[in-house]
Gaussian input, Z-matrix of N, CA and C with variables (Angstrom, degrees):
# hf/3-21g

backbone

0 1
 N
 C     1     B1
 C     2     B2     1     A1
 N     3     B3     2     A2     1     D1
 C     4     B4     3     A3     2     D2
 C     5     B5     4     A4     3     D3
 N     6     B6     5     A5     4     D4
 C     7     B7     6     A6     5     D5
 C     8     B8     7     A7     6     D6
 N     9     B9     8     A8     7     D7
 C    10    B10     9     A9     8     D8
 C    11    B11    10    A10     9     D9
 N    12    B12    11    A11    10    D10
 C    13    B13    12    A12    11    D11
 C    14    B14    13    A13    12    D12
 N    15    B15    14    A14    13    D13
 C    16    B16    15    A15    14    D14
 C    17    B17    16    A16    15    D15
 N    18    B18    17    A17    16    D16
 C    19    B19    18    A18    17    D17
 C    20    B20    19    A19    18    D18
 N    21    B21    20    A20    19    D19
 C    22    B22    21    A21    20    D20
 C    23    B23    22    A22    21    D21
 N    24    B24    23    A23    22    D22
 C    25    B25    24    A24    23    D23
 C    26    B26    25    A25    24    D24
 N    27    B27    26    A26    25    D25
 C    28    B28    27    A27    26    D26
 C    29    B29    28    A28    27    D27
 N    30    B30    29    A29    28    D28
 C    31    B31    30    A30    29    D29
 C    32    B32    31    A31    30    D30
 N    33    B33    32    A32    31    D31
 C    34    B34    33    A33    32    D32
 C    35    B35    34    A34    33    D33
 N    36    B36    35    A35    34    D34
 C    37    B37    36    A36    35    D35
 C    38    B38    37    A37    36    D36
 N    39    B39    38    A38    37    D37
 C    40    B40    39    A39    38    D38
 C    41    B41    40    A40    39    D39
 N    42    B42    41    A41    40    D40
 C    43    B43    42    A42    41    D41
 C    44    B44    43    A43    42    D42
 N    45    B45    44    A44    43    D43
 C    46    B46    45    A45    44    D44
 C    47    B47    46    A46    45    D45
 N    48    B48    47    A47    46    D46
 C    49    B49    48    A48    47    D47
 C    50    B50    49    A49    48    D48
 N    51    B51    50    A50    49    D49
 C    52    B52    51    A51    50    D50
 C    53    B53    52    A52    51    D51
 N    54    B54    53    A53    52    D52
 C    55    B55    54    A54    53    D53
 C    56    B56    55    A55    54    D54
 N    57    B57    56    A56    55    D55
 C    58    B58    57    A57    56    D56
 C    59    B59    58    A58    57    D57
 N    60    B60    59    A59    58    D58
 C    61    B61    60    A60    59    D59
 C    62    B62    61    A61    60    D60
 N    63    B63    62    A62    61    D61
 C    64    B64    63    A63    62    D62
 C    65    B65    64    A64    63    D63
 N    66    B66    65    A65    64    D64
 C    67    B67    66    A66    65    D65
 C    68    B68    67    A67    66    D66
 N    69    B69    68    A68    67    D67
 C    70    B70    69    A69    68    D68
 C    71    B71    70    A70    69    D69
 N    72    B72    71    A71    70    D70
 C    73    B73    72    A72    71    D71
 C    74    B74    73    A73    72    D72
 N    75    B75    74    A74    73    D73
 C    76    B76    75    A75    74    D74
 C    77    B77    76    A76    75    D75
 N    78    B78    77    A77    76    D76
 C    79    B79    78    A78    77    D77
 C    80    B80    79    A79    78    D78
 N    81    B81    80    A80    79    D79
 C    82    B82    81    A81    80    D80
 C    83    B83    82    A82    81    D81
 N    84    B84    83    A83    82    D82
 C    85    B85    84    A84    83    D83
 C    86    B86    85    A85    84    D84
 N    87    B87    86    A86    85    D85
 C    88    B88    87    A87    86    D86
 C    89    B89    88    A88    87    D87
 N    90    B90    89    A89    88    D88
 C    91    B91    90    A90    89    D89
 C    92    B92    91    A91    90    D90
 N    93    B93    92    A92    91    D91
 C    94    B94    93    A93    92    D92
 C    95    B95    94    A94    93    D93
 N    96    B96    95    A95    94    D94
 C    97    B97    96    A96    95    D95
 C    98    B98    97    A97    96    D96
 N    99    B99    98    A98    97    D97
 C   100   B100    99    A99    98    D98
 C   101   B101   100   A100    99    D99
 N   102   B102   101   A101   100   D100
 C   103   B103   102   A102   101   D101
 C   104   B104   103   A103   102   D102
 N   105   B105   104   A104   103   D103
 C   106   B106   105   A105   104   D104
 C   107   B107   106   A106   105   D105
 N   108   B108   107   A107   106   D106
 C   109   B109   108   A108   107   D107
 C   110   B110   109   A109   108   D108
 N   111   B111   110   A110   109   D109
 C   112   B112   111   A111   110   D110
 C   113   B113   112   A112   111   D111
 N   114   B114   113   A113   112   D112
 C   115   B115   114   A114   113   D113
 C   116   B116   115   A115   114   D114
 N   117   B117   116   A116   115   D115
 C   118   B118   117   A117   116   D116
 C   119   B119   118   A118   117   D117
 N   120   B120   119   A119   118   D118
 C   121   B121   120   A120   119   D119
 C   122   B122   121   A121   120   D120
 N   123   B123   122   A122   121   D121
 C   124   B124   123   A123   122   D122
 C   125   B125   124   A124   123   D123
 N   126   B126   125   A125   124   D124
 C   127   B127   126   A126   125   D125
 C   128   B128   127   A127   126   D126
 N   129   B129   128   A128   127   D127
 C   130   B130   129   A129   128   D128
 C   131   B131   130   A130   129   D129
 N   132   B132   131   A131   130   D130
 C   133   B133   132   A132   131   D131
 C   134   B134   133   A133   132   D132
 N   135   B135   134   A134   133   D133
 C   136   B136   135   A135   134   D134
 C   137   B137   136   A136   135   D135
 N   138   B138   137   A137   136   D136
 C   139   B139   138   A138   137   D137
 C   140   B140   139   A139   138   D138
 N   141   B141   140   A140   139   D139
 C   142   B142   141   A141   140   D140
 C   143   B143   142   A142   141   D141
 N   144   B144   143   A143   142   D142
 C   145   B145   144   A144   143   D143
 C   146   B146   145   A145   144   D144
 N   147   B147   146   A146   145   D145
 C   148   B148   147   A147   146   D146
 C   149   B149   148   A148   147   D147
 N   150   B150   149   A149   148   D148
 C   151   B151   150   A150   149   D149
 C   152   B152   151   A151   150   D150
 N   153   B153   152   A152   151   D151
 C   154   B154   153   A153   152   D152
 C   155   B155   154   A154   153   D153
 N   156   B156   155   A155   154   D154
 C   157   B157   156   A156   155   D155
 C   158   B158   157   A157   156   D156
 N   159   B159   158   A158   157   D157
 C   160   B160   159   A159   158   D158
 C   161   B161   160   A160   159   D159
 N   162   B162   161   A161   160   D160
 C   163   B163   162   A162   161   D161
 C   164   B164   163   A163   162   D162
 N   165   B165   164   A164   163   D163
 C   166   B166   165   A165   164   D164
 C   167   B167   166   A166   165   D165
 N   168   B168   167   A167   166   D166
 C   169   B169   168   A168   167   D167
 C   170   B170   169   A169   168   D168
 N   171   B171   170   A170   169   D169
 C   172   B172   171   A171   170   D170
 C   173   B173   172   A172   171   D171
 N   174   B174   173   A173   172   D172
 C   175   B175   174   A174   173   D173
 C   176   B176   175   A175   174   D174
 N   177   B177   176   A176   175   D175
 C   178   B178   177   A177   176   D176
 C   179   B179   178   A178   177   D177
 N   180   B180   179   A179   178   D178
 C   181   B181   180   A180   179   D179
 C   182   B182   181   A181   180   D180
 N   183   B183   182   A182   181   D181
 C   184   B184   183   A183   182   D182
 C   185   B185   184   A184   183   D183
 N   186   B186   185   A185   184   D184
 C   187   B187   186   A186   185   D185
 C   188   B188   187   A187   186   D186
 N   189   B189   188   A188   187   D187
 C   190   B190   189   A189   188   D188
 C   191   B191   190   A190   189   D189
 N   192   B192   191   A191   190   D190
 C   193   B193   192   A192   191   D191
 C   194   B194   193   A193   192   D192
 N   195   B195   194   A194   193   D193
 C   196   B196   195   A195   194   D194
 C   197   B197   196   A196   195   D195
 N   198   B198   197   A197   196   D196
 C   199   B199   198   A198   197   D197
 C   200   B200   199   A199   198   D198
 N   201   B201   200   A200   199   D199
 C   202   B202   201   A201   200   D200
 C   203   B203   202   A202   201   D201
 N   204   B204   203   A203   202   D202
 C   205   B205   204   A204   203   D203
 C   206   B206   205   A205   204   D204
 N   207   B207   206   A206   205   D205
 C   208   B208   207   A207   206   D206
 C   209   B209   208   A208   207   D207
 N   210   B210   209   A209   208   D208
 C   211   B211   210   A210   209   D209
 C   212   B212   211   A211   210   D210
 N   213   B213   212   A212   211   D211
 C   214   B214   213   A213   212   D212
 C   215   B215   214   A214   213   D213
 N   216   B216   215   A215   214   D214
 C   217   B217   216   A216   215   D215
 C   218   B218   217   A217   216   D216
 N   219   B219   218   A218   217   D217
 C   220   B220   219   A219   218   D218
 C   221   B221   220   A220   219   D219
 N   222   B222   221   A221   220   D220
 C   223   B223   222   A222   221   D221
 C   224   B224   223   A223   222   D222
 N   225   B225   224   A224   223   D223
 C   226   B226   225   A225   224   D224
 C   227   B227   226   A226   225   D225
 N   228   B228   227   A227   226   D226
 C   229   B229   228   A228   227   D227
 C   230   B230   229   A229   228   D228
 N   231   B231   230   A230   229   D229
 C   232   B232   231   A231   230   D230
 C   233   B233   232   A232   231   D231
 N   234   B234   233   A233   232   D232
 C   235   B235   234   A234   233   D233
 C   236   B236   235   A235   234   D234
 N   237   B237   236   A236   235   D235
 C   238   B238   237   A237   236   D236
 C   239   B239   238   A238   237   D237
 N   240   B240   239   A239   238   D238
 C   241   B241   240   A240   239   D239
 C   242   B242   241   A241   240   D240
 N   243   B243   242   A242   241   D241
 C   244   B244   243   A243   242   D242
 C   245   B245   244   A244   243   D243
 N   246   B246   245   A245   244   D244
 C   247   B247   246   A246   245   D245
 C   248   B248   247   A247   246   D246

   B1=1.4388
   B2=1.5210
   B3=1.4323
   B4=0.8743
   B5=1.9045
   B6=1.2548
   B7=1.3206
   B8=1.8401
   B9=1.0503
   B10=1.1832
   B11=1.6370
   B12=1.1622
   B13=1.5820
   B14=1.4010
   B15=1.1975
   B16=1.3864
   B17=1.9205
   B18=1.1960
   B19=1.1809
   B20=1.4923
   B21=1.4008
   B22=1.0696
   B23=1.6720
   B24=1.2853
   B25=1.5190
   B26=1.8771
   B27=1.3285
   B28=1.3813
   B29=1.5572
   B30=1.5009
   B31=1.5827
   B32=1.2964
   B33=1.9152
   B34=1.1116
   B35=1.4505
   B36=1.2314
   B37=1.9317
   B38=1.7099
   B39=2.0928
   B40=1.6360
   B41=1.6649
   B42=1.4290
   B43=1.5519
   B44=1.8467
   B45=1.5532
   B46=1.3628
   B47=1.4031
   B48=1.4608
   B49=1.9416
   B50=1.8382
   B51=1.5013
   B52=1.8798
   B53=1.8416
   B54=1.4687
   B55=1.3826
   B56=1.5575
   B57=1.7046
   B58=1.7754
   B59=1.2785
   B60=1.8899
   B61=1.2816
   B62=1.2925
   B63=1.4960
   B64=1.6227
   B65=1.6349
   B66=2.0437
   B67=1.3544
   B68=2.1869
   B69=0.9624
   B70=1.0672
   B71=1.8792
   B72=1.8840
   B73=1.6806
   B74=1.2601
   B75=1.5660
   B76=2.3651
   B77=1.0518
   B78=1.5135
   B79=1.5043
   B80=1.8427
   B81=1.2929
   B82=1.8895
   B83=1.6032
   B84=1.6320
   B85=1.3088
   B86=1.5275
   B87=1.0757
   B88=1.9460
   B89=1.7440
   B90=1.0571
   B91=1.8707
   B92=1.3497
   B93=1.0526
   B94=1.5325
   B95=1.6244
   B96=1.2377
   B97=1.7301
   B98=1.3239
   B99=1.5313
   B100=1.6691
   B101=1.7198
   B102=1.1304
   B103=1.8672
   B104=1.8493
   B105=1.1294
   B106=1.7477
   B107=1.3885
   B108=0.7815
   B109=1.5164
   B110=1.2988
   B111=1.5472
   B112=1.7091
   B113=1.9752
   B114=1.4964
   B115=1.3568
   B116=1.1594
   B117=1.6101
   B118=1.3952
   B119=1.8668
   B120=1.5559
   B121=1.2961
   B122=1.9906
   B123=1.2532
   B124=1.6779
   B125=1.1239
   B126=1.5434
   B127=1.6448
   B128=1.3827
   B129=1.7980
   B130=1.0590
   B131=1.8286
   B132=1.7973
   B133=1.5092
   B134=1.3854
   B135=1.7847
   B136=1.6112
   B137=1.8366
   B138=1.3509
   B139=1.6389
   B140=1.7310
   B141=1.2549
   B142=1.3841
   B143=1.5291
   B144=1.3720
   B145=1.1384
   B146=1.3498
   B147=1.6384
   B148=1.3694
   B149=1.5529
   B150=1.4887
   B151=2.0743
   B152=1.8522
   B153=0.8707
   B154=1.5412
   B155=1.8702
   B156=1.3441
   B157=1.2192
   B158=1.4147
   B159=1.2085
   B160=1.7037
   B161=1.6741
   B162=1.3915
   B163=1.6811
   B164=1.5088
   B165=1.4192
   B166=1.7798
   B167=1.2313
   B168=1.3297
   B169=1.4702
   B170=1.4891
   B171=1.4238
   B172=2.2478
   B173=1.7518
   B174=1.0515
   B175=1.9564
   B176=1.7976
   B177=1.2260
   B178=1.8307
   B179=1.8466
   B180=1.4072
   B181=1.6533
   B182=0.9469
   B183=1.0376
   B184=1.6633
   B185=1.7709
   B186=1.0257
   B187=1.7198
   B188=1.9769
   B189=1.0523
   B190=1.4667
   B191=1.4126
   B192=1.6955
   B193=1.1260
   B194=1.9964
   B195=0.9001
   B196=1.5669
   B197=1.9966
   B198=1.5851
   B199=1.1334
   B200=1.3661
   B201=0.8709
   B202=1.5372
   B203=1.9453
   B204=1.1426
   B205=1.6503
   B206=1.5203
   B207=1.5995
   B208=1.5275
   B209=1.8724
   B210=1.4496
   B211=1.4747
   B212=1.5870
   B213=1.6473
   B214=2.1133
   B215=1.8658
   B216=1.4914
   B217=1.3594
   B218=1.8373
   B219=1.3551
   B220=1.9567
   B221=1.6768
   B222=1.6070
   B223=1.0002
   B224=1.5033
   B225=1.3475
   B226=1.7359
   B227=1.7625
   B228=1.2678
   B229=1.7568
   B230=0.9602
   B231=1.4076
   B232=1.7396
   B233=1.4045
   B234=1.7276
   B235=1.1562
   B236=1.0584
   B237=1.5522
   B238=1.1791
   B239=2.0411
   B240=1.5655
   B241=1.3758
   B242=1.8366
   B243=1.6117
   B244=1.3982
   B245=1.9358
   B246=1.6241
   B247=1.9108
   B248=1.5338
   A1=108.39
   A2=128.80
   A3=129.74
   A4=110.05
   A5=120.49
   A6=117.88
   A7=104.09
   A8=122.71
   A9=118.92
   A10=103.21
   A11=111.76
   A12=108.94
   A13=123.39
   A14=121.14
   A15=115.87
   A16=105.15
   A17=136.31
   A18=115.81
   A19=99.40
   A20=119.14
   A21=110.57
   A22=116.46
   A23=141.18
   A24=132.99
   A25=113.66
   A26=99.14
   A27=105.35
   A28=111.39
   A29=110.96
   A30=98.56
   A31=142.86
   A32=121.29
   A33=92.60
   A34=118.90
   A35=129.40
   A36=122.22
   A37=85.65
   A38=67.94
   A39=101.00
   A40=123.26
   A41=106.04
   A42=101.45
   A43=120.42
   A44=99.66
   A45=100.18
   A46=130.13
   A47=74.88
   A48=95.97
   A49=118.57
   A50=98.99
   A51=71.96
   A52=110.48
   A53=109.87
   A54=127.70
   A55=111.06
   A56=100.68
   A57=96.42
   A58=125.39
   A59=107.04
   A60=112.31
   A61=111.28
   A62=115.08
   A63=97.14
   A64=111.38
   A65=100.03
   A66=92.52
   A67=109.05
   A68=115.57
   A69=136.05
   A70=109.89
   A71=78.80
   A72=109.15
   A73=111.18
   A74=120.51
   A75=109.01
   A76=106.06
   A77=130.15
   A78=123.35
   A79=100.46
   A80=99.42
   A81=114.45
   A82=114.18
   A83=86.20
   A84=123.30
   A85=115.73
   A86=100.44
   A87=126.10
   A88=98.12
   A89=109.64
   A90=111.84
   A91=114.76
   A92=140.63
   A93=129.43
   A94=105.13
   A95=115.80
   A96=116.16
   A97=92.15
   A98=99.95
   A99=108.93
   A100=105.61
   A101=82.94
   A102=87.73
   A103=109.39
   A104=126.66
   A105=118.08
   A106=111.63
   A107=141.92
   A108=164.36
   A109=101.01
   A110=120.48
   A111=116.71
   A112=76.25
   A113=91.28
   A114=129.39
   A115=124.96
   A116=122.96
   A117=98.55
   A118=85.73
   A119=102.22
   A120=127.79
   A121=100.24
   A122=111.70
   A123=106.91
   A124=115.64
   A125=118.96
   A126=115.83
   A127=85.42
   A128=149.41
   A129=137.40
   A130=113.93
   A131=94.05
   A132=111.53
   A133=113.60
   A134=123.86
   A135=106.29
   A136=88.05
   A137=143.72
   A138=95.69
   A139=96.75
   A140=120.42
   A141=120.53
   A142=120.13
   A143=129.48
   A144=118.80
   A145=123.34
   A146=144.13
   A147=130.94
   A148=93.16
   A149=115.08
   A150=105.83
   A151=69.89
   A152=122.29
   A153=91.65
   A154=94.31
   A155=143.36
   A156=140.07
   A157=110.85
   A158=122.11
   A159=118.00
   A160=86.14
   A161=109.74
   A162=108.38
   A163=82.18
   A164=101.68
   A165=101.66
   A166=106.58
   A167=101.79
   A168=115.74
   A169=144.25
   A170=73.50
   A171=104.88
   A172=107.71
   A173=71.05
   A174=101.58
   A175=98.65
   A176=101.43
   A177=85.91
   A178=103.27
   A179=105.41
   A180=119.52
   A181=159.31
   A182=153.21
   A183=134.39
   A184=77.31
   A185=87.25
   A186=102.15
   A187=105.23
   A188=122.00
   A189=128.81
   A190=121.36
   A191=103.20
   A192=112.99
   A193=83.05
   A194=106.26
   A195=100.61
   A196=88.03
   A197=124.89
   A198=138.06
   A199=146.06
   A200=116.88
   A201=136.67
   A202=88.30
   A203=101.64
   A204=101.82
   A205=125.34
   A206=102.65
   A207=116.12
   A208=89.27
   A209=118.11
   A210=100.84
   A211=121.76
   A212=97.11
   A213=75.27
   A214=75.87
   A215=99.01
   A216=126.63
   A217=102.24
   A218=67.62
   A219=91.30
   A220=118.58
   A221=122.78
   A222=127.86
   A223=80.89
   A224=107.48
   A225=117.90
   A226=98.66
   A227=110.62
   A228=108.77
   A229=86.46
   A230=110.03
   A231=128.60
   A232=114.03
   A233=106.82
   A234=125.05
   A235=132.41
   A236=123.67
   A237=134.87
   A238=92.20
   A239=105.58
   A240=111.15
   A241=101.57
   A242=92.39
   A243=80.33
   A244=145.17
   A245=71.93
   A246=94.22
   A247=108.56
   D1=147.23
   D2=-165.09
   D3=-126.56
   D4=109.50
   D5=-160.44
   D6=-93.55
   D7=161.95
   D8=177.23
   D9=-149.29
   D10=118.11
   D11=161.52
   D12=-118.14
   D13=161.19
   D14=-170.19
   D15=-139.43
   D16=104.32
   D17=-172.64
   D18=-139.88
   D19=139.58
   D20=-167.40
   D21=-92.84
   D22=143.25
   D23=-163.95
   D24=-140.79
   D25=136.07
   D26=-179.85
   D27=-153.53
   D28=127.78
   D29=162.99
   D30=-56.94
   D31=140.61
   D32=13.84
   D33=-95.75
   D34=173.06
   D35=-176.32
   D36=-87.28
   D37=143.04
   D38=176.00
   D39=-83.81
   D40=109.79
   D41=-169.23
   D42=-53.19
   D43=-4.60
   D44=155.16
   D45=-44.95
   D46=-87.16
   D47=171.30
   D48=-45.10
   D49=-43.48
   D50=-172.08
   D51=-68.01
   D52=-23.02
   D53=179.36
   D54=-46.93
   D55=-44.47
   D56=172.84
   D57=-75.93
   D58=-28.44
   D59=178.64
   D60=-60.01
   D61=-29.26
   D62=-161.02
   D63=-93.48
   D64=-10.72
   D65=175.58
   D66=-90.03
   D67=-2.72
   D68=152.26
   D69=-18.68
   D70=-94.47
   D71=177.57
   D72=-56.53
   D73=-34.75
   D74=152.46
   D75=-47.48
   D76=-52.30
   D77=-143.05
   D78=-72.80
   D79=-33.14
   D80=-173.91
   D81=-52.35
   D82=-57.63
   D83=173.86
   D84=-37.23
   D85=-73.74
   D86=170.96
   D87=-45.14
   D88=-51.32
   D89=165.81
   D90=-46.07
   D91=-32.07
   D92=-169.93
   D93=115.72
   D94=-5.93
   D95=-165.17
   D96=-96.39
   D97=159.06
   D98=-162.28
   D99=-137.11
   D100=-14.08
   D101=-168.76
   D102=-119.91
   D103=122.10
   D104=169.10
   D105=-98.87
   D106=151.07
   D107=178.94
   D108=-115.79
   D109=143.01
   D110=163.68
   D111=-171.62
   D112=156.44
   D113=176.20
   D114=-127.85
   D115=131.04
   D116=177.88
   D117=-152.12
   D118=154.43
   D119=-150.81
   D120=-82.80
   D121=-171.88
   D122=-179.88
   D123=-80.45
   D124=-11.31
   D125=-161.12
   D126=-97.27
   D127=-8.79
   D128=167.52
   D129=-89.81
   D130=154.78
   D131=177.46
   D132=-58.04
   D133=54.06
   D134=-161.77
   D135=-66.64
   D136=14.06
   D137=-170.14
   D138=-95.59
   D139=23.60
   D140=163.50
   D141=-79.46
   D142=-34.16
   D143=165.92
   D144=-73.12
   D145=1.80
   D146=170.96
   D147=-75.74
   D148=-17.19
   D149=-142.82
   D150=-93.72
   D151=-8.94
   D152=-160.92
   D153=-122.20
   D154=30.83
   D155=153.51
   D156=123.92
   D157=15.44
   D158=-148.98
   D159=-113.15
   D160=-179.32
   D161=-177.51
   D162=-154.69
   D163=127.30
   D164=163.69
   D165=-79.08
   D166=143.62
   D167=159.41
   D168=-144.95
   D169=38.12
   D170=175.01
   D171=-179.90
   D172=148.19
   D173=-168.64
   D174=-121.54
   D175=117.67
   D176=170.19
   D177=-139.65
   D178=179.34
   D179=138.45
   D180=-139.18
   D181=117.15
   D182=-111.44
   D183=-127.17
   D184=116.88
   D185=-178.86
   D186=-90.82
   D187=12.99
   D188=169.12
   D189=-84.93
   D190=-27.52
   D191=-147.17
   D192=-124.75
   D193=-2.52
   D194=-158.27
   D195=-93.87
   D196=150.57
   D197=125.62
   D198=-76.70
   D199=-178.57
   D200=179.49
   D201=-62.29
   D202=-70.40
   D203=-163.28
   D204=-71.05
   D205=-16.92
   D206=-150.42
   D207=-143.59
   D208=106.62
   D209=144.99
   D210=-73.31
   D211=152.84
   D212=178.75
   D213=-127.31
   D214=138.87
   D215=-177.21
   D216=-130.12
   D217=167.22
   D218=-179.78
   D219=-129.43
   D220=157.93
   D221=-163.47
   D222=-123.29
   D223=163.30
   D224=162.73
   D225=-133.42
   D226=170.22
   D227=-173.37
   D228=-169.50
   D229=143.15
   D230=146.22
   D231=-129.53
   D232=162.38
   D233=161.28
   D234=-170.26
   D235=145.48
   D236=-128.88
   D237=-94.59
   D238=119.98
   D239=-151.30
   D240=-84.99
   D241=-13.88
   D242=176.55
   D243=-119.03
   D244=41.61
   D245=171.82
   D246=-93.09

């Protein structure tokens, strides 16, 4: 099965939201899934997910979205949900 979430994030983060995310990644977890995937674009804080367990594992650029002044790129990350 292939999960996809999409949530959008900005400082400072709402102790809501990371509260669902993380009961989220139990609920996945409790499924049999072992691994999360999440992406997040240039205008987000990705250097918070290495500090907190995640491992990138894609670099891109989406040349649709990119300008003259500004490329806008993406990160990909996983991590293994059940350590």
């Amino acid at each position: 099965m292939n999960i996809s979430v999409f949530c959008g994030a900005s400082l400072p983060h709402s102790e809501q939201i990371t509260e669902a995310a993380r009961q989220l990644g139990h609920s996945i977890a409790r499924g049999g899934h072992t691994l999360l995937y999440l992406w997040t674009d240039s205008s987000c804080s990705w250097q918070y997910y290495p500090r907190h367990g995640y491992e990138q594992v894609g670099f891109g650029r989406v040349p649709e979205y990119s300008t003259a002044d500004e490329e806008y790129t993406y990160r990909l990350f996983r991590k293994n949900i059940t350590q």
